[in-house]
DSSP file (Angstrom, degrees, kcal/mol; ACC not computed):
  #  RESIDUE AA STRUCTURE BP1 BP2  ACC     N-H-->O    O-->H-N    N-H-->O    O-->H-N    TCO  KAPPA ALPHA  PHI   PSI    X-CA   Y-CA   Z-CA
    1    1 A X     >        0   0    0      0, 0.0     4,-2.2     0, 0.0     5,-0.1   0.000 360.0 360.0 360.0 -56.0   73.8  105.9   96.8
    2    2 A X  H  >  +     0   0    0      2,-0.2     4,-3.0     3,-0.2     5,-0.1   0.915 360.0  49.5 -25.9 -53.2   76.9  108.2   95.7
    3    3 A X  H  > S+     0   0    0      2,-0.2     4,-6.1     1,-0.2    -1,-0.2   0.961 115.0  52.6 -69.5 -46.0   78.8  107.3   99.2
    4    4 A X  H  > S+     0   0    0      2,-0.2     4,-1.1     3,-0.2    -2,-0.2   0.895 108.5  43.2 -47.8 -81.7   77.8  103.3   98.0
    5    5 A X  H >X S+     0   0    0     -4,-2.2     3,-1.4     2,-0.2     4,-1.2   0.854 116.4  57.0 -87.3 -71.7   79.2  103.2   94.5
    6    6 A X  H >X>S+     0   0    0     -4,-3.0     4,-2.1     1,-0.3     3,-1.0   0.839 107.4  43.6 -12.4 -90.2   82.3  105.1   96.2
    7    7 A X  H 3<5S+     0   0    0     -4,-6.1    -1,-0.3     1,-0.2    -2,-0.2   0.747 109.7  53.2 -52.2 -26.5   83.0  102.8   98.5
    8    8 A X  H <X5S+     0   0    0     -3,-1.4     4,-2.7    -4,-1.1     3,-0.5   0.837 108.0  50.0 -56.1 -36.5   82.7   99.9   96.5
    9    9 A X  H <X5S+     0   0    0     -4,-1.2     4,-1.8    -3,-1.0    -2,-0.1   0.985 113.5  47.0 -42.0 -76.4   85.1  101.2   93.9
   10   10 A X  H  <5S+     0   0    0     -4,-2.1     4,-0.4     2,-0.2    -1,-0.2   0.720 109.8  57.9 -45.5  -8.7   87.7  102.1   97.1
   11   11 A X  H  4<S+     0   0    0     -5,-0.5     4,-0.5    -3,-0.5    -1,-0.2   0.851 110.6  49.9 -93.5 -47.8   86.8   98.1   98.4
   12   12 A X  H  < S+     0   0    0     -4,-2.7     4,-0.3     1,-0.2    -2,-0.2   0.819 109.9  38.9 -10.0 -77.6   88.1   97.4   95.0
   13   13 A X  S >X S+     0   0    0     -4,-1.8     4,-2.7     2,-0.2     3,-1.2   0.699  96.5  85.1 -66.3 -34.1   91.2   99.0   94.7
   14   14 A X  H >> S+     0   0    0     -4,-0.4     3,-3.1     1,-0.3     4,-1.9   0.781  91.4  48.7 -43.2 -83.3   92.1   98.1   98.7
   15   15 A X  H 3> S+     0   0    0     -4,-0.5     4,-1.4     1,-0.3    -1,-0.3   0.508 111.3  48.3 -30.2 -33.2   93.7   94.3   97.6
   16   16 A X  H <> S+     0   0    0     -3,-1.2     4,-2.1    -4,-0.3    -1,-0.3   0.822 107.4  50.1 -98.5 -19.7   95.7   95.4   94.9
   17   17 A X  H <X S+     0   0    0     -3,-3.1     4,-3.7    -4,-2.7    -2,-0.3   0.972 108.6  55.9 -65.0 -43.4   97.3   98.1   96.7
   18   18 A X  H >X S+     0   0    0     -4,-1.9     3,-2.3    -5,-0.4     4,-0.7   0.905 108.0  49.6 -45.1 -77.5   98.0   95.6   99.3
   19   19 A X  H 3X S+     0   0    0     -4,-1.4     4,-3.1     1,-0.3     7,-0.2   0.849 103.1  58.2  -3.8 -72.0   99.7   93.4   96.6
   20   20 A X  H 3< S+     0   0    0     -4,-2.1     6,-3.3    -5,-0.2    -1,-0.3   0.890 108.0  48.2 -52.0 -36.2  101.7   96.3   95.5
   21   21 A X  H <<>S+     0   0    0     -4,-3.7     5,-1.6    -3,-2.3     6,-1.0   0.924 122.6  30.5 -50.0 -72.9  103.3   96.7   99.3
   22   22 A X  H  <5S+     0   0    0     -4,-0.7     3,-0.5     3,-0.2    -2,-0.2   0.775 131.4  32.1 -83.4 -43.9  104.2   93.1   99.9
   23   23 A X  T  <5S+     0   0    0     -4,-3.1     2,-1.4    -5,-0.2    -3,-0.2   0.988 124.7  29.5 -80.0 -85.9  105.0   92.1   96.2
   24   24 A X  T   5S-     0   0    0     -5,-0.1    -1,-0.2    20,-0.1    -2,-0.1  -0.201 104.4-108.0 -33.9  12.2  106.3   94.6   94.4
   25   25 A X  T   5 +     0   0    0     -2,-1.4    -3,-0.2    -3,-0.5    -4,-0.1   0.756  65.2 141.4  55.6  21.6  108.1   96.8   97.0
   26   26 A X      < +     0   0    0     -6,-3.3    -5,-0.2    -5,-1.6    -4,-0.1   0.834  65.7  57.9 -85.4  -4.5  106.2   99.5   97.3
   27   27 A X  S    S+     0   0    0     -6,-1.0     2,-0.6    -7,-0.2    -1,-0.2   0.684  94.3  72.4 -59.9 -23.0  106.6   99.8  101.1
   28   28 A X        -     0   0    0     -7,-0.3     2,-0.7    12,-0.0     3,-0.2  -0.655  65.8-176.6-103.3 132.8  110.4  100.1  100.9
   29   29 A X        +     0   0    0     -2,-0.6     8,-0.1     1,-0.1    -3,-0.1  -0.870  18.7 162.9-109.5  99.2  111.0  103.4   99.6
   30   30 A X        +     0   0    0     -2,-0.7    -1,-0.1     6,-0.1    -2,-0.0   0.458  56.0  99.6 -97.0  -2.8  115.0  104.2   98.9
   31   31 A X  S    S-     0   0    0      5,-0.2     2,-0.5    -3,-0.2     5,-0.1   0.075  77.2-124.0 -85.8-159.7  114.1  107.0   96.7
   32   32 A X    >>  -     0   0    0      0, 0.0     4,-1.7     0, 0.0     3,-1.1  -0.955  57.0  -9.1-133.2 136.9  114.3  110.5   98.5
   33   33 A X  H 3> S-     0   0    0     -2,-0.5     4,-0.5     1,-0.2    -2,-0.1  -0.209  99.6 -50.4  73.5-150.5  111.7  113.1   98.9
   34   34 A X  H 34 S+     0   0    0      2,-0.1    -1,-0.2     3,-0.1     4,-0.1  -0.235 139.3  51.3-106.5  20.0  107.9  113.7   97.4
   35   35 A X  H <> S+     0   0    0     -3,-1.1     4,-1.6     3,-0.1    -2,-0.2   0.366 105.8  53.1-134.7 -22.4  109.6  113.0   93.7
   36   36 A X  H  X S+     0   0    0     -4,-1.7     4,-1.9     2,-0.2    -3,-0.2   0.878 114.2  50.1 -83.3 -29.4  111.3  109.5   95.0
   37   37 A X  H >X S+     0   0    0     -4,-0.5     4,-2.9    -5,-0.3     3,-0.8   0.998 109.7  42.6 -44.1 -70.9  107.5  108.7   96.2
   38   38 A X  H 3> S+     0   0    0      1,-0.3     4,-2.0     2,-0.3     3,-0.3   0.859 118.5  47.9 -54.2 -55.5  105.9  109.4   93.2
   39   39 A X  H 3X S+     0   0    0     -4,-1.6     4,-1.8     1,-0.3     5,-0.3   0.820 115.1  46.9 -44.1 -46.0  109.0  107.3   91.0
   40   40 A X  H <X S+     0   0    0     -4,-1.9     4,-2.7    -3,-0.8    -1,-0.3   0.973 112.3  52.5 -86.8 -34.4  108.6  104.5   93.4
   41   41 A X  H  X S+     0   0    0     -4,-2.9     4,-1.7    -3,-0.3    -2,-0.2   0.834 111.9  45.5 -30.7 -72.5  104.6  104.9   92.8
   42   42 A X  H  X>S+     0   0    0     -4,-2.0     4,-2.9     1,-0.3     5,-0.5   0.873 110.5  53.8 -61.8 -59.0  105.1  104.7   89.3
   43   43 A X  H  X5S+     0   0    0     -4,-1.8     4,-2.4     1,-0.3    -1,-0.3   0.925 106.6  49.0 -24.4 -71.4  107.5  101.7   89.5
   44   44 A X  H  X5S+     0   0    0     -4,-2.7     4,-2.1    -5,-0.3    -1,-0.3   0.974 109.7  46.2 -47.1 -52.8  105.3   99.4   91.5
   45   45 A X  H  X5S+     0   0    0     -4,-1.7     4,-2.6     1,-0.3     5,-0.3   0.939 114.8  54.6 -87.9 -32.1  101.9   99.6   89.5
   46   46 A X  H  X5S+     0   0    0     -4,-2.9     4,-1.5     1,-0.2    -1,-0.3   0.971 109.1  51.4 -81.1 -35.1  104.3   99.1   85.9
   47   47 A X  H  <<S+     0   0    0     -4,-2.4    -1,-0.2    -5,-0.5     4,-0.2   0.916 114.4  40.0 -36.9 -54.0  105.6   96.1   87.6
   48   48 A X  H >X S+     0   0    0     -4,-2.1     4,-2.1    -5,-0.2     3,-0.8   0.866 113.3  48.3 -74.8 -40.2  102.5   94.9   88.2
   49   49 A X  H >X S+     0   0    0     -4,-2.6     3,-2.2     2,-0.2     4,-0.6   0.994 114.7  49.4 -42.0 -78.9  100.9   95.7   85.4
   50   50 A X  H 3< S+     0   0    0     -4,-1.5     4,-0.3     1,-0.3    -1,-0.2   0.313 104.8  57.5 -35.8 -15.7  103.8   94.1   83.4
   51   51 A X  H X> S+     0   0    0     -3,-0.8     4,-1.1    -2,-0.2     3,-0.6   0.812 106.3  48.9-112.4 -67.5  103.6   91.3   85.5
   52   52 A X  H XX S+     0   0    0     -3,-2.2     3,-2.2    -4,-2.1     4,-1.0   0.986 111.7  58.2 -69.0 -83.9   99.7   90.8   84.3
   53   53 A X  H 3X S+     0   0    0     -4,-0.6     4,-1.7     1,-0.3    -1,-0.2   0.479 101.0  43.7 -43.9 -20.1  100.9   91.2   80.9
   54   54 A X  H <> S+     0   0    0     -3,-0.6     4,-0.8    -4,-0.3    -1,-0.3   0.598 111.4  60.3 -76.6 -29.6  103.3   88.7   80.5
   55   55 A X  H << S+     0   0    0     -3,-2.2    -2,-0.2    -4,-1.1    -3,-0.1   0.968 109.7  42.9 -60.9 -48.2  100.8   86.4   82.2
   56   56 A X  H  < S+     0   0    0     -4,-1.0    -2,-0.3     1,-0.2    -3,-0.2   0.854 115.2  42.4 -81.8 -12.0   98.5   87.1   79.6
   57   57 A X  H  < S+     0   0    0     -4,-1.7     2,-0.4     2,-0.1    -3,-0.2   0.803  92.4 110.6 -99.9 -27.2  100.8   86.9   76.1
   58   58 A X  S  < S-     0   0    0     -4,-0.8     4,-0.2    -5,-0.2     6,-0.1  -0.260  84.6 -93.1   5.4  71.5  102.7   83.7   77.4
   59   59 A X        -     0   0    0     -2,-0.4    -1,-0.1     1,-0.1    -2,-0.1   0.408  35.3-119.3 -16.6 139.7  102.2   80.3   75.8
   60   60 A X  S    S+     0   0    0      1,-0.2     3,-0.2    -3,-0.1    -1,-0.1   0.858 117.1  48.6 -44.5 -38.1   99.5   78.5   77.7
   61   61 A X  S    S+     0   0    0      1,-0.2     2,-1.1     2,-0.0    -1,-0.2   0.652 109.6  61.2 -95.1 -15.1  102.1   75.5   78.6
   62   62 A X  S    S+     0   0    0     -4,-0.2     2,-0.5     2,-0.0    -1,-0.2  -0.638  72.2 177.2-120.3  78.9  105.0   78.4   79.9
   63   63 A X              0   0    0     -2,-1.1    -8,-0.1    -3,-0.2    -3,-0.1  -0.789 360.0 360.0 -99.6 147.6  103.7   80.3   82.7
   64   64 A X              0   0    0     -2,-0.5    -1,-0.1   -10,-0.2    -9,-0.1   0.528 360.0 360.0-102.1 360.0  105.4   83.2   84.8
């Protein structure tokens, strides 16, 4: 039951990491080292996030 509720979480998560490659650059890495990772890390998911916020506080008729 543990291993079940796991993996469903992780089936979860898969698609938006996918996103975060192709959309949001998080395959191309220019940054350097274990510290340019973690920066580009950070980068991507506020992107996306930011991205989902601006969808939701938007007028209805003006979407991004």
């Amino acid at each position: 039951q543990k291993k079940r509720k796991h993996f469903r979480n992780r089936a979860g998560i898969e698609p938006i990491i996918g996103h975060l490659k192709q959309g949001f650059r998080m395959g191309l890495n220019y940054l350097k080292g274990k510290l340019g990772d973690i920066i580009n890390g950070v980068m991507a998911c506020a992107a996306f996030n930011f991205k989902k916020w601006m969808k939701f506080f938007s007028p209805k008729d003006f979407q991004v």
